[in-house]
Structures are given as structure tokens and as C-alpha cells.
Residue frames as a rotation matrix with the C-alpha (Angstrom) as fourth column:
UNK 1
0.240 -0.944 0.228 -1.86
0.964 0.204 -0.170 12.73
0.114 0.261 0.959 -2.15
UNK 2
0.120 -0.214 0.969 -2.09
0.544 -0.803 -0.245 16.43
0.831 0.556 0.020 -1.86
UNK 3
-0.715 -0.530 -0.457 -0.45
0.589 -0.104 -0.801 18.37
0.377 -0.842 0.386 1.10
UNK 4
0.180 0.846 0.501 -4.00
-0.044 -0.502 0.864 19.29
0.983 -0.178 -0.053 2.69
UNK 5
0.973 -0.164 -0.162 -2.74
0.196 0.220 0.956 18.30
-0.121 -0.962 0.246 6.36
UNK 6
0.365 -0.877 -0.312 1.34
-0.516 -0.470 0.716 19.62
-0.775 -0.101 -0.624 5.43
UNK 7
0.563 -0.129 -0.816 3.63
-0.826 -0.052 -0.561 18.90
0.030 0.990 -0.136 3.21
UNK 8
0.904 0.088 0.419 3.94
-0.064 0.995 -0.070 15.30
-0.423 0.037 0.905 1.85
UNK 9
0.723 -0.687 -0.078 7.37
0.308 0.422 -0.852 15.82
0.618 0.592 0.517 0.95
UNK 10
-0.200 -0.541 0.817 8.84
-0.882 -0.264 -0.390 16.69
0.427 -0.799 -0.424 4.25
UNK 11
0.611 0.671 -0.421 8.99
-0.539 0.742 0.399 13.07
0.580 -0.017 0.814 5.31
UNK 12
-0.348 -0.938 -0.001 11.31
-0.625 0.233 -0.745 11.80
0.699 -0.258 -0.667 8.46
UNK 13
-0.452 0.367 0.813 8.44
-0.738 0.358 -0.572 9.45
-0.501 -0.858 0.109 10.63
UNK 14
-0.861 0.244 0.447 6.60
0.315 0.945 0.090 6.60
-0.400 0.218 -0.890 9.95
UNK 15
-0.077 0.996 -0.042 3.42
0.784 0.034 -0.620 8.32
-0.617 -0.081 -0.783 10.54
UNK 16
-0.143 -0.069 -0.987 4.72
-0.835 -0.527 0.158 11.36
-0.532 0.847 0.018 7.77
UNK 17
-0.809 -0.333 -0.483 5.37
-0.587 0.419 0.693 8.31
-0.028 0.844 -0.535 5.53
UNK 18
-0.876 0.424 0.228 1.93
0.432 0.902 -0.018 6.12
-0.213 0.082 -0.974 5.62
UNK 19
0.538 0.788 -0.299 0.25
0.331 -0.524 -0.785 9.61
-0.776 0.323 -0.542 4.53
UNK 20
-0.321 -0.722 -0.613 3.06
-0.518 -0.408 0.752 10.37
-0.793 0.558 -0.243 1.95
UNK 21
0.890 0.453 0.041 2.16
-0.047 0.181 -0.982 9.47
-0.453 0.873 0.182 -1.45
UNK 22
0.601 -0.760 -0.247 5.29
-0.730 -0.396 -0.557 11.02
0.326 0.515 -0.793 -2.83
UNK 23
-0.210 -0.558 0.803 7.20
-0.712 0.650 0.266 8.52
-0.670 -0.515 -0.534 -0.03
UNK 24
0.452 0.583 0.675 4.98
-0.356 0.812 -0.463 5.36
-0.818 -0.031 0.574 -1.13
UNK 25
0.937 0.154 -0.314 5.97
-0.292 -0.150 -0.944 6.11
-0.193 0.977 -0.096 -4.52
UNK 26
0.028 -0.999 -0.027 9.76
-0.920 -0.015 -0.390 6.40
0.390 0.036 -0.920 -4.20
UNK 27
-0.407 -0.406 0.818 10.49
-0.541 0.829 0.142 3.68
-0.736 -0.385 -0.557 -1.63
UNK 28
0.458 0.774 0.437 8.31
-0.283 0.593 -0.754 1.64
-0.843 0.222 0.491 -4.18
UNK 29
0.912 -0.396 -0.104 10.02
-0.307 -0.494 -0.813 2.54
0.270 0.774 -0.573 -7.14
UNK 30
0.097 -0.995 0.010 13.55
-0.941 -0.095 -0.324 2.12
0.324 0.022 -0.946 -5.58
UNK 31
-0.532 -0.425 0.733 12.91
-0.675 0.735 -0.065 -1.51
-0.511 -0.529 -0.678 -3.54
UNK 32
-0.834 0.017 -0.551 10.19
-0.474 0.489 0.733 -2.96
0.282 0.872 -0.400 -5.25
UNK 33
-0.138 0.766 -0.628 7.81
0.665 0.542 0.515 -3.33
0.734 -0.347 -0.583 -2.54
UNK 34
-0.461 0.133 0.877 6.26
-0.625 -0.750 -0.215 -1.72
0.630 -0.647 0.429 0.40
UNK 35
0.264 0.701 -0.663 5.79
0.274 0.604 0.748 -3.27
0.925 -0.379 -0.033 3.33
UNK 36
0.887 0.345 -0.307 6.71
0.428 -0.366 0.826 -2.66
0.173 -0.864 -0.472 7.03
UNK 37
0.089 -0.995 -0.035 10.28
0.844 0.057 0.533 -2.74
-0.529 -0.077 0.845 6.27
UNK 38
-0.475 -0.143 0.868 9.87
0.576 -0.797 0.184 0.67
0.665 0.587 0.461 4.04
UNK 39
0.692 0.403 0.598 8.49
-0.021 -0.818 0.575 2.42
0.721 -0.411 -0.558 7.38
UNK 40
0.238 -0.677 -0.696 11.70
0.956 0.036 0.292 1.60
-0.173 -0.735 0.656 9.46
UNK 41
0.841 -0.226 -0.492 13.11
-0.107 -0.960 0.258 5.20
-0.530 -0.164 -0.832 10.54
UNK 42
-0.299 -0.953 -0.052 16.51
0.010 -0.058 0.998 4.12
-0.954 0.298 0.027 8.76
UNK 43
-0.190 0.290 0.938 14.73
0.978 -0.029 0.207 3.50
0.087 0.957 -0.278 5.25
UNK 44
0.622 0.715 -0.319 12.60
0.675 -0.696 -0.244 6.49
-0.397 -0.064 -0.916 5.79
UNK 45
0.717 -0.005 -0.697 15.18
0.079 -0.993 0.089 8.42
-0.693 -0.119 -0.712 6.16
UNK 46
-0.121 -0.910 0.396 18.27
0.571 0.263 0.778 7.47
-0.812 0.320 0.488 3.60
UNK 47
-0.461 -0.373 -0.805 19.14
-0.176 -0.851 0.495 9.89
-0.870 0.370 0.326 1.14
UNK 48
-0.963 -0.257 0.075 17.88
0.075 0.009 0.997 7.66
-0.257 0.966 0.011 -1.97
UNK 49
-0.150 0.981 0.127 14.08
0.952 0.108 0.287 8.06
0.267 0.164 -0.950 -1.23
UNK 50
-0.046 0.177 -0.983 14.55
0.483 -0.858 -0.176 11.32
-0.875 -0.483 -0.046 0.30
UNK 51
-0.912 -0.182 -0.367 16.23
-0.222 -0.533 0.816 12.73
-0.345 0.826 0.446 -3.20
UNK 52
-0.775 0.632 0.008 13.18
0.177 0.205 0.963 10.75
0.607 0.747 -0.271 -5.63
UNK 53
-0.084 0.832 -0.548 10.28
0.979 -0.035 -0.202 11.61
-0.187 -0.554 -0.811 -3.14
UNK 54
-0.196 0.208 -0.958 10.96
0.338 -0.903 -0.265 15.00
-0.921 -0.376 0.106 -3.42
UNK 55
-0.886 0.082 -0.457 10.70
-0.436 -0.486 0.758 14.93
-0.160 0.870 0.466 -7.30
UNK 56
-0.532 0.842 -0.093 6.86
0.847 0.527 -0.072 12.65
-0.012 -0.117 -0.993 -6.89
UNK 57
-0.707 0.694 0.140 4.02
-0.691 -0.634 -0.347 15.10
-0.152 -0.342 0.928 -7.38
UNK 58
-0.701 0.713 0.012 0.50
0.713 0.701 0.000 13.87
-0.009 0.008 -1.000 -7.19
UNK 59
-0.908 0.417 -0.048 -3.04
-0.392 -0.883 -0.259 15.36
-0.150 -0.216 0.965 -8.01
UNK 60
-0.342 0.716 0.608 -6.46
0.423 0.696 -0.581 14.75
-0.839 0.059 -0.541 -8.96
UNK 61
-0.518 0.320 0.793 -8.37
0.808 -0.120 0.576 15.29
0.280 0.940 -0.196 -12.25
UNK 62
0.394 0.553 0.734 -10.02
0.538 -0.786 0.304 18.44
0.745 0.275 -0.607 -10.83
UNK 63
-0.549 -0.787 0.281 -9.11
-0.002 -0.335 -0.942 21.25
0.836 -0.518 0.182 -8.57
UNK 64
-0.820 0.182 -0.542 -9.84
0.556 0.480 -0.679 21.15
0.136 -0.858 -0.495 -5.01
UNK 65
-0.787 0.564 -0.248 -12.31
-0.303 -0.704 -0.642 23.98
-0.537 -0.431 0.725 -5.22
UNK 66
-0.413 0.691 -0.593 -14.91
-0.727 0.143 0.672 22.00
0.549 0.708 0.443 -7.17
UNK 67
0.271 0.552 0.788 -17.68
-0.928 0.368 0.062 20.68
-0.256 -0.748 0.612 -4.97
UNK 68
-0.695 -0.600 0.396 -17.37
-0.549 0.799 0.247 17.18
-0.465 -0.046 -0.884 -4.34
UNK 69
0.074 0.510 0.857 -20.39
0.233 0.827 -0.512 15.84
-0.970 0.237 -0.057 -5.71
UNK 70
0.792 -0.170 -0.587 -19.25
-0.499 -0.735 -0.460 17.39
-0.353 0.657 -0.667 -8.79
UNK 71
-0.268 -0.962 0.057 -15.86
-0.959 0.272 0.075 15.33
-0.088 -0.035 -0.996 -8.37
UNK 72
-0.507 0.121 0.853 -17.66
-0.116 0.972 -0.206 12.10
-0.854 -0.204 -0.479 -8.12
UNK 73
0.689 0.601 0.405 -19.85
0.329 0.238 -0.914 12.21
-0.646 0.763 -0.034 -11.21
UNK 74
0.905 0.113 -0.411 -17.22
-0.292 -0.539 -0.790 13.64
-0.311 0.835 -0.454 -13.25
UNK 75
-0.109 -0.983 0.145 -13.65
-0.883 0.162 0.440 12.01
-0.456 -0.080 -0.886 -12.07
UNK 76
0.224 0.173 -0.959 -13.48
-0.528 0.849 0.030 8.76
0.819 0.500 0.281 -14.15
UNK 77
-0.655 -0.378 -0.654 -11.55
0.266 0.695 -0.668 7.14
0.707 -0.612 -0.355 -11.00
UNK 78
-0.826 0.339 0.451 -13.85
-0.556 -0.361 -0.748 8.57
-0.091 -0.869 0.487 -8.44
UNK 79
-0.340 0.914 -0.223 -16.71
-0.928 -0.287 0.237 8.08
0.152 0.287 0.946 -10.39
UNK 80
-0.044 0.102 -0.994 -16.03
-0.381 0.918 0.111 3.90
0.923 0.384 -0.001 -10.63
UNK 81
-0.910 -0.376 0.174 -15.26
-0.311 0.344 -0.886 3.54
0.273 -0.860 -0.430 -6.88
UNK 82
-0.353 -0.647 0.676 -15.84
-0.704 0.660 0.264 0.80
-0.617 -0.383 -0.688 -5.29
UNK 83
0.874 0.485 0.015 -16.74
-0.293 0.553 -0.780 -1.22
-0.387 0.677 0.626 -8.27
UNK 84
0.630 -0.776 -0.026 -13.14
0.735 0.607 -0.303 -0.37
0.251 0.171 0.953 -9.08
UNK 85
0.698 -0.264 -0.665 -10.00
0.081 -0.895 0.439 1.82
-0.711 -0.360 -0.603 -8.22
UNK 86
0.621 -0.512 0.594 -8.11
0.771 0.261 -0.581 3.17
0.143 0.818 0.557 -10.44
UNK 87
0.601 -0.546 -0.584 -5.41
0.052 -0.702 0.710 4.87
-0.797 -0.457 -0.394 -10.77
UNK 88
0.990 -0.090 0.105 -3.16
0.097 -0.080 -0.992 6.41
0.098 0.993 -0.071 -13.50
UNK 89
0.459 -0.888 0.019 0.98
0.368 0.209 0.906 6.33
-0.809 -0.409 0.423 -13.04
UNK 90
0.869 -0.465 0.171 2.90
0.070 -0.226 -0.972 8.66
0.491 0.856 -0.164 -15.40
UNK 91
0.479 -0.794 -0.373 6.69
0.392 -0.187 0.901 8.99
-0.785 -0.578 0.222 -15.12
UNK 92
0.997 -0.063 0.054 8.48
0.027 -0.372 -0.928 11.59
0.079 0.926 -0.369 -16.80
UNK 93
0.340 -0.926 -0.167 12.37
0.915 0.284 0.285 10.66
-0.216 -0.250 0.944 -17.47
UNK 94
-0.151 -0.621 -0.769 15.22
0.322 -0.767 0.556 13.28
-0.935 -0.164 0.315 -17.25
UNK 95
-0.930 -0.367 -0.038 15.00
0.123 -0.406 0.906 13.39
-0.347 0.837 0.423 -21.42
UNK 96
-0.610 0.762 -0.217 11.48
-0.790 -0.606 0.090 14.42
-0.063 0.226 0.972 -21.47
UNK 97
-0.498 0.461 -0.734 10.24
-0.080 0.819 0.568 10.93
0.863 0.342 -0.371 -22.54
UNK 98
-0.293 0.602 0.743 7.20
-0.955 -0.218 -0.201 9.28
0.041 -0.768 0.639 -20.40
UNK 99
-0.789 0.131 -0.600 6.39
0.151 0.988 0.017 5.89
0.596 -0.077 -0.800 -19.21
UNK 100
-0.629 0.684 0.370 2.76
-0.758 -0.645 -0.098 5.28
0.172 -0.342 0.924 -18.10
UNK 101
-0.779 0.466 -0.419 0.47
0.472 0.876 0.099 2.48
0.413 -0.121 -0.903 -16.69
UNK 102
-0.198 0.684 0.702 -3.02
-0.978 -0.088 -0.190 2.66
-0.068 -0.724 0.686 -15.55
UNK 103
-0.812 -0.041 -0.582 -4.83
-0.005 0.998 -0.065 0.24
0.583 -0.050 -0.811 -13.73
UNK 104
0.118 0.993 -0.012 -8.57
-0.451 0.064 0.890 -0.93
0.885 -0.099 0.455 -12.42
UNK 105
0.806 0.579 -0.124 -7.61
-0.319 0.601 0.732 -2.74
0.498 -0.551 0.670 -9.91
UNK 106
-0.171 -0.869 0.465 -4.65
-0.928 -0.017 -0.373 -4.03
0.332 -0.495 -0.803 -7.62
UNK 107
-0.324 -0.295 -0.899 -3.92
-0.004 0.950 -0.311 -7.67
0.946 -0.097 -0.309 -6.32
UNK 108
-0.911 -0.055 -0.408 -5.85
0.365 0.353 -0.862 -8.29
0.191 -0.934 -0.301 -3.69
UNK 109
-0.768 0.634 -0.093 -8.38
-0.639 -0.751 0.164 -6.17
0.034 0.185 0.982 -4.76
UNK 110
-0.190 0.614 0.766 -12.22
-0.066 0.770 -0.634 -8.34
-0.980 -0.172 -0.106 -4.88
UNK 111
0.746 0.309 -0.590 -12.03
-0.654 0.170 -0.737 -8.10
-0.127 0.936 0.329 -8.69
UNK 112
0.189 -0.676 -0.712 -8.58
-0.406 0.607 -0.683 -9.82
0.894 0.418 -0.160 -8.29
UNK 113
0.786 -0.123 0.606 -8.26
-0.618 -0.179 0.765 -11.65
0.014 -0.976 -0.217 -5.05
UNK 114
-0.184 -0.983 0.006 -5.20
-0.981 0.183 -0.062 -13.39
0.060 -0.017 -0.998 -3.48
UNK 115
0.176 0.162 -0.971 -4.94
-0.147 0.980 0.137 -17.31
0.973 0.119 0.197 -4.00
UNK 116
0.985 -0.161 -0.064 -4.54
0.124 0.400 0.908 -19.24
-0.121 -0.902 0.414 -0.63
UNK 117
0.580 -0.814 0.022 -0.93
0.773 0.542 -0.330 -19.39
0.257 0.208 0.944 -1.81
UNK 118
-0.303 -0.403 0.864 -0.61
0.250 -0.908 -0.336 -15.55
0.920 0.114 0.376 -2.12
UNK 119
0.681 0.080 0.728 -2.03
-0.596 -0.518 0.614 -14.96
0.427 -0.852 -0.305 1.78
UNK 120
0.600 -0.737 -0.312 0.50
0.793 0.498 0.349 -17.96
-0.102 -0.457 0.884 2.97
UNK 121
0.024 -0.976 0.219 3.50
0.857 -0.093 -0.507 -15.82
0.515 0.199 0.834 1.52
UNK 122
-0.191 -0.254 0.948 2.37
-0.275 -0.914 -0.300 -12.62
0.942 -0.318 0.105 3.15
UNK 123
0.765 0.340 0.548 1.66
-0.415 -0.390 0.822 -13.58
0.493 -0.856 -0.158 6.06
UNK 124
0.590 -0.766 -0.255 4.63
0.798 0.507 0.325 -15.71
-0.120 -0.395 0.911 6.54
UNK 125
-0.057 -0.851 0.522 6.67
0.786 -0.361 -0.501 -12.87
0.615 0.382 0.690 5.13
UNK 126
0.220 0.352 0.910 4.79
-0.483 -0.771 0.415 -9.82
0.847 -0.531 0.000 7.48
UNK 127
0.885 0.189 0.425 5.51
-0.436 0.020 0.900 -12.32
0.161 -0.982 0.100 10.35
UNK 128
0.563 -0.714 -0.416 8.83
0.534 0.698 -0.476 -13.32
0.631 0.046 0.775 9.89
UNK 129
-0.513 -0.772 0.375 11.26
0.215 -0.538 -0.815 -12.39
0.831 -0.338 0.442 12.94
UNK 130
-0.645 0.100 0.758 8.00
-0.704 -0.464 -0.538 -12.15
0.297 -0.880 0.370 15.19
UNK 131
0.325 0.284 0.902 6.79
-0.679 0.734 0.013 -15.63
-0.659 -0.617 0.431 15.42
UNK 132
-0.619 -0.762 -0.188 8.74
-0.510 0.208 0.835 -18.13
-0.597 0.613 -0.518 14.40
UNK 133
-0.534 0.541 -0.650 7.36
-0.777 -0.010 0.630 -20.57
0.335 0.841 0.426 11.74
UNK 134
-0.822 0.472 -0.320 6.02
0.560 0.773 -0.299 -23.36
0.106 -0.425 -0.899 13.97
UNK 135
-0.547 0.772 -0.323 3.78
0.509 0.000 -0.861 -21.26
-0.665 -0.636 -0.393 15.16
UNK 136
-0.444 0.260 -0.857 2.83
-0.660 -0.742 0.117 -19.94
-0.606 0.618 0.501 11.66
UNK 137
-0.952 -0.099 -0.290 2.14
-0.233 0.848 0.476 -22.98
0.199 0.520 -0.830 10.51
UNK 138
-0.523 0.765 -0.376 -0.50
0.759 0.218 -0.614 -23.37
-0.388 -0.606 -0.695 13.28
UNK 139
-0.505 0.660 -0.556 -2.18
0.186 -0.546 -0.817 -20.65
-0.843 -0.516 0.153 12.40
UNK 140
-0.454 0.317 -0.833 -2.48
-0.688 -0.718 0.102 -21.25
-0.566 0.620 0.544 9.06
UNK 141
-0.921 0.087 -0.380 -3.47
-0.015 0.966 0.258 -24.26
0.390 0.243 -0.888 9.35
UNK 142
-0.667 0.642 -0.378 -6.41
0.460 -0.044 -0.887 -23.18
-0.586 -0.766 -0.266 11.62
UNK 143
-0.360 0.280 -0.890 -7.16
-0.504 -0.861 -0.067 -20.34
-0.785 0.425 0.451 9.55
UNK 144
-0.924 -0.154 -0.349 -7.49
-0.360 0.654 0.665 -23.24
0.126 0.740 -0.660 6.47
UNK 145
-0.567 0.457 -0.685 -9.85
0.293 0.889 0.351 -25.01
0.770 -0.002 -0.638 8.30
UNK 146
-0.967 0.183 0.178 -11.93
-0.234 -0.362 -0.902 -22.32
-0.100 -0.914 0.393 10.59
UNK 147
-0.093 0.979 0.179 -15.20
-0.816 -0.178 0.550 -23.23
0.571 -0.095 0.816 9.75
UNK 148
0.504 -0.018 -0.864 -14.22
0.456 0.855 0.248 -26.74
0.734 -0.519 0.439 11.85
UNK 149
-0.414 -0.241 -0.878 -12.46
0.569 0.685 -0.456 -25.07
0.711 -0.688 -0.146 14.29
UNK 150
0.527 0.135 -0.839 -13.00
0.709 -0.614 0.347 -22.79
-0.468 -0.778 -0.419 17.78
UNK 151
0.818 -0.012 0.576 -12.48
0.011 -0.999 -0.036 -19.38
0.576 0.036 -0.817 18.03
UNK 152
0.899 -0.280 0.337 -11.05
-0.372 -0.079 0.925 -20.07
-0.232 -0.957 -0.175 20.79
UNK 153
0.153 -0.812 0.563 -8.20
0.949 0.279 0.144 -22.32
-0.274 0.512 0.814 18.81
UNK 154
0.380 -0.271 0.884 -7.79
0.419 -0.802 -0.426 -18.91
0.824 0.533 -0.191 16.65
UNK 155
0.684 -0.093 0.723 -7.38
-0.399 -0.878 0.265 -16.80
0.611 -0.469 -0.638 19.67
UNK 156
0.723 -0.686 0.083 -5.13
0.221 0.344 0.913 -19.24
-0.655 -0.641 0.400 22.25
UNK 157
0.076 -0.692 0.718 -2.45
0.996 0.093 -0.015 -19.40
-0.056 0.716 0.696 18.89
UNK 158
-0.026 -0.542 0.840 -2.32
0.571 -0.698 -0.433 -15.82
0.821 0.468 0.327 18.37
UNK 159
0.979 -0.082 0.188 -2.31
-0.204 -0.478 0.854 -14.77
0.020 -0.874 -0.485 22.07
UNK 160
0.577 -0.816 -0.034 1.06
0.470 0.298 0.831 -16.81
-0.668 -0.496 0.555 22.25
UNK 161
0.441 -0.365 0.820 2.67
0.772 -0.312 -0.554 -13.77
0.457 0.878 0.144 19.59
């Protein structure tokens, strides 16, 4: 999250915004999700993520000049990876007050994976507009039932995208 490659709050590209913490945060915060539709150049760029991105800071539990194996035995979140990731989420409101969540882990994560139900909806929802649903159907119907079929089934269906 920390502006080691420029600054993560100068944000007007896709490819600024899929290294942007501060972005992630805001567009997240303001729509309720992140998905491909929060890297269009028109989202990116609208005034109401621009304004709350620019108040987002991010850091880590030590400064950057402390060696790194140092950082791993001593960060609690570093220290757990890949067993788990945490991650800690304060917000501080205009009247001082704070609202805070942490969390071990994230949907989808292998401590919590997605039901069959939960990869149907994303992928129907990540492919909507670029194949229609017949041909989503097929493929998750393959995808159901790849250990019966061909590669080749897998690969003719998603050549025709």
C-alpha cells in the first residue's frame, strides 16, 4: 500500500488503480464491490473516489527500514502468512470516532472457500456482456463435470469467447 513505485493517490489509469490501495479502498467503500467495473476509466476517474481516495492512508506495523526477516517474525499479519491473511481496517469519522474490523481471512480464501453456487455467480457476473449465457451455461456445466470430460470440450467452448 505504500507509495514505493509513486504515489498511490495520484490515480487516473487502470493500471495506477490495481496498485492503489487508497483507490481499492474508496471505490469499495462507495459501491460495495470491486470488480472490473471499478477499473473502467469513467469510475476511476469521478470525483467521488477521487475526493475519499485521497483521504485512505495505508501502512505496515513497522517501518520500511527494518530488515525484512525482522518484519516476518515480528508482524502478526506477516508472520501468519499463508496459513492466513490478515488484515486490520480502521476508519476514522469526521467527529474523531473510529470504526474497525479485522479479519483472518477473506471469501474465497482456502480457510473459507467459495460454494459451487458462489463461483456460478461470479463467473456469470465477470462474464456478463461478453458471452452470452448459453454459452455460460456450457461451460459450467463442463467445468461441473471435468473429471468426465475432454480438455478439449473445455478449450473448443472457451475458444468460441
Amino acid at each position: 500500500g505504500g507509495g514505493h513505485y509513486g504515489d498511490r493517490h495520484l490515480v487516473q489509469t487502470k493500471e495506477q488503480a490495481d496498485h492503489s490501495m487508497p483507490y481499492v479502498i474508496a471505490v469499495a467503500l462507495i459501491d460495495g464491490e470491486v470488480t472490473p467495473d471499478q477499473f473502467l476509466k469513467e469510475r476511476i476517474r469521478r470525483p467521488d473516489v477521487q475526493e475519499l481516495l485521497r483521504k485512505v492512508s495505508t501502512h505496515t506495523n513497522f517501518p520500511l527500514k527494518t530488515p525484512r526477516k525482522v518484519v516476518d517474525y515480528l508482524d502478526p499479519y506477516t508472520s501468519v502468512y499463508p496459513d492466513k491473511m490478515p488484515v486490520k481496517v480502521t476508519i476514522t469519522l469526521n467527529n474523531g470516532d473510529e470504526l474497525e474490523q479485522k479479519c483472518d481471512d477473506f471469501k474465497g480464501f482456502f480457510t473459507r472457500p467459495l460454494t459451487w453456487d458462489d463461483v456460478i455467480k461470479k463467473f456469470s457476473h465477470l462474464s456478463e456482456g461478453i458471452i452470452d449465457q448459453q454459452l455460460q451455461r456450457e461451460i459450467i456445466t463442463v467445468i461441473r463435470n471435468l473429471e468426465n470430460e475432454s480438455g478439449t470440450t473445455l478449450t473448443t467452448l472457451l475458444a468460441e469467447m
